[in-house]
N, C-alpha and C positions, 0 to 999 in steps of 0.2 A: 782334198779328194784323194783316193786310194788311186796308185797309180797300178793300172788292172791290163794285160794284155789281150786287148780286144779280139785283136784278131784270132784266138783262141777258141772263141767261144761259138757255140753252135747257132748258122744262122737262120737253124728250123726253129730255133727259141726264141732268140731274139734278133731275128732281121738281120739287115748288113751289118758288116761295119760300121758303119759312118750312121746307122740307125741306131746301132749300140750306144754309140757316144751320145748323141742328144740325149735317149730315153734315160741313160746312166747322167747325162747332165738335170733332167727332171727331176729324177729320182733323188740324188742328193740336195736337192732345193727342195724338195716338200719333203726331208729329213730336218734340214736346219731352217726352215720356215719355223716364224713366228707363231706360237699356242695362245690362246688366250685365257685357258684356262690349264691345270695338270692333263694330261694323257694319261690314262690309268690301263696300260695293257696289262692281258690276263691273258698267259700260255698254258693251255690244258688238252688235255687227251682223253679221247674214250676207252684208249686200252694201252696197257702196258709196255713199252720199248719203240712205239710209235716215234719219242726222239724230241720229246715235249723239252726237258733242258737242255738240250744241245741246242735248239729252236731259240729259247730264252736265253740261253747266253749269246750264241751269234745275234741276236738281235739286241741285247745290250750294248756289245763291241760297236755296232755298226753306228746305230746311235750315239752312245757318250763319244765318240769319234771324231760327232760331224757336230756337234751342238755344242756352245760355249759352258753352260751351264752343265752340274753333271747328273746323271742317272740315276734315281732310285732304284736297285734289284734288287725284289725284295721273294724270299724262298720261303713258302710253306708247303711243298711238297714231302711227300713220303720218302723215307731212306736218304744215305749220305750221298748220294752222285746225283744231286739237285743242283739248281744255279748255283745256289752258295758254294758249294764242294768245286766247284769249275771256278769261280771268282776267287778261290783260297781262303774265304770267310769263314770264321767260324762265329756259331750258337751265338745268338746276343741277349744278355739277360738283360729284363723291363726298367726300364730308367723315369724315373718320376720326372723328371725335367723334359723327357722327350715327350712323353704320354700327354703334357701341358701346354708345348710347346705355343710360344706367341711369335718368335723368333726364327730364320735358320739357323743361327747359332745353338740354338737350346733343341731346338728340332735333329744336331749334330751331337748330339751327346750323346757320348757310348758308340758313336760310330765314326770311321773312317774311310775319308775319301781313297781312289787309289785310280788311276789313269782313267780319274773322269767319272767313275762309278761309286756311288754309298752304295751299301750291301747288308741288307737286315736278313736275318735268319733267326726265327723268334727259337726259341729254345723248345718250347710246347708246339708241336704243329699235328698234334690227331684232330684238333678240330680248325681246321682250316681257315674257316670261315670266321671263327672268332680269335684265332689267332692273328689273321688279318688285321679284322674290327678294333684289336688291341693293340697292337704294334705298328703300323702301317697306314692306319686310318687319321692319326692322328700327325702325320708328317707330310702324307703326300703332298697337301696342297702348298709343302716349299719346295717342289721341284717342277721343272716342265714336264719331264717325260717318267712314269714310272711303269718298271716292265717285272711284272709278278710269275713265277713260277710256281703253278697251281698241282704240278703234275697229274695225275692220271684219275677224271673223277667219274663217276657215274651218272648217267643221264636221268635217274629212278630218282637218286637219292640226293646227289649236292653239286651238279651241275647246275644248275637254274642259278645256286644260292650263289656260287663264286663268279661266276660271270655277270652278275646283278653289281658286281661289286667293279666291275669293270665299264670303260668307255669303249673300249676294243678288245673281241676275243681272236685270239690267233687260235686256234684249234687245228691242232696238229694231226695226222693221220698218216698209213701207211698209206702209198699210190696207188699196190693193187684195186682193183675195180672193189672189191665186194668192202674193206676196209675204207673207201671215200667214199661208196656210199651211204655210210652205216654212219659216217660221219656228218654228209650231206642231210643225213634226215633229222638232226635236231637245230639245224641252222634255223629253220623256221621260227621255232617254239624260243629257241633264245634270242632272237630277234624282235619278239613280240613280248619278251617281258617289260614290267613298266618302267625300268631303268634303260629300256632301248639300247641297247649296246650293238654296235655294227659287227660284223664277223668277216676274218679274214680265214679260209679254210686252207693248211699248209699241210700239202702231200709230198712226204720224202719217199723217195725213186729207192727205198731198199733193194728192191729186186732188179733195180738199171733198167727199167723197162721203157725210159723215157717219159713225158710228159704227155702221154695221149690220154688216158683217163683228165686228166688237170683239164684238159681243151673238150671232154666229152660232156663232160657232168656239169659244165656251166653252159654249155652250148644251149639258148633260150632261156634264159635263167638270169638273173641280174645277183646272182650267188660269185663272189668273190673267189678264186679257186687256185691257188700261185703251187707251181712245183718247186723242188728243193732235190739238186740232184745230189743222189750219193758220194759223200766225200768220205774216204780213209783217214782225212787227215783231222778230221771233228770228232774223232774220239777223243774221251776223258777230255775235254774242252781245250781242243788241239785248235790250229789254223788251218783254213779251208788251202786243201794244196792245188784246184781246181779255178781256174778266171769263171767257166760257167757256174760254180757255187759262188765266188763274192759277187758275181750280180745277181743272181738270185735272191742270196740275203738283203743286198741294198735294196732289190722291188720290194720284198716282203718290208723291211724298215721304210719305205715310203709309203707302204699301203698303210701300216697301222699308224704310226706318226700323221702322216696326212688324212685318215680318215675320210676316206673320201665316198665310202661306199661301194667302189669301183676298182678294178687293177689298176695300180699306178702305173 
């Protein structure tokens, strides 16, 4: 467990001290709790700089961290400052041995583990969705946890399609009020496709304004809704220099690992 100075941390967010530590001991137990099948997280956004791979990679780290076995992250987002680009991965070209795979061994072809994490970056990623289907699809189910950076899709045209393809959508957003909302209003509809997938909605505090929209927009709601405070030190796939950002990302790593429906 990440040795994290508690006493740091805001206890309008999270409770005492001595609350911290339980809920922080929760949280890393429904991270390295037992799957029984893959975890297929999908990190995407409805609009641009919302912070969808910074989202996927903190939640890699956090993960391949705490679980014996390592992480699939896997990048088909748009442009080079995707998961992969923060992992140090580069473009992986299609390996017939992988695309077959009966094995992890052969499922590990062409790719390399590195502090815990495999790291696919199809080479072709304009179609998202089949780039997935092609590279991705055919590996997952030799890992426990696999966290996909979808980056930034639109809700018209191929959102429904990429998060079908998931078990958990983290859907990232800015905090402001009018950007969670606008987030808030496709949770339903993804929710209700028939691959049911749960949704975790993650609002980063761009503008430091705290976690009150996070506590507004679920209040009567059974809508999942975790802040994510502004960190300096999470650019270009930096280290959180903030104790209130690594527990933040450990809740958000508990809520999709655990799937529980609910803030962990």
């Amino acid at each position: 467990m990440s040795v994290l100075d508690l006493r740091a941390v805001s206890t309008t967010v999270f409770g005492s001290g001595a609350n911290a530590r339980v809920r922080l001991t929760e949280w890393d137990a429904a991270i390295r709790g037992g799957l029984s099948t893959t975890r297929r997280v999908g990190v995407m956004s409805l609009t641009p700089g919302a912070g969808t791979s910074t989202v996927a990679h903190q939640l890699t780290l956090a993960i391949a961290g705490r679980r014996r076995e390592p992480v699939l992250a896997v990048d088909v987002s748009t442009g080079a400052a995707g998961l992969s680009g923060r992992l140090g991965a580069a473009p992986t070209p299609p390996d017939e041995t992988r695309a077959a795979a009966r094995t992890t061994a052969e499922a590990l072809s062409g790719l390399a583990e590195r502090d815990g994490v495999v790291a696919l970056r199809p080479r072709d990623t304009d179609d998202a969705v089949g780039a997935w289907l092609g590279e991705a699809a055919p590996i997952t189910r030799f890992f426990d946890v696999a966290v996909t950076d979808f980056g930034t899709r639109h809700p018209v045209v191929d959102l429904a399609a990429c998060a079908a393809l998931c078990d958990v959508v983290c859907l990232v957003s800015d905090a402001r009020r009018v950007a969670a909302e606008h987030a808030r209003s496709v949770i339903d509809a993804v929710r209700a496709l028939p691959e049911s997938p749960s949704v975790t909605l993650t609002l980063v505090d761009h503008a430091r304004e705290g976690d009150g929209v996070a506590r507004a927009i679920t209040t009567g709601t059974d809508h999942v809704a975790l802040p994510l405070p502004f960190d300096a030190g999470l650019a270009a796939g930096g280290r959180a220099r903030r104790s209130a950002t690594h527990l933040a990302v450990i809740r958000l790593a508990a809520s999709v690992v655990g799937a529980t429906g609910r803030p962990a």
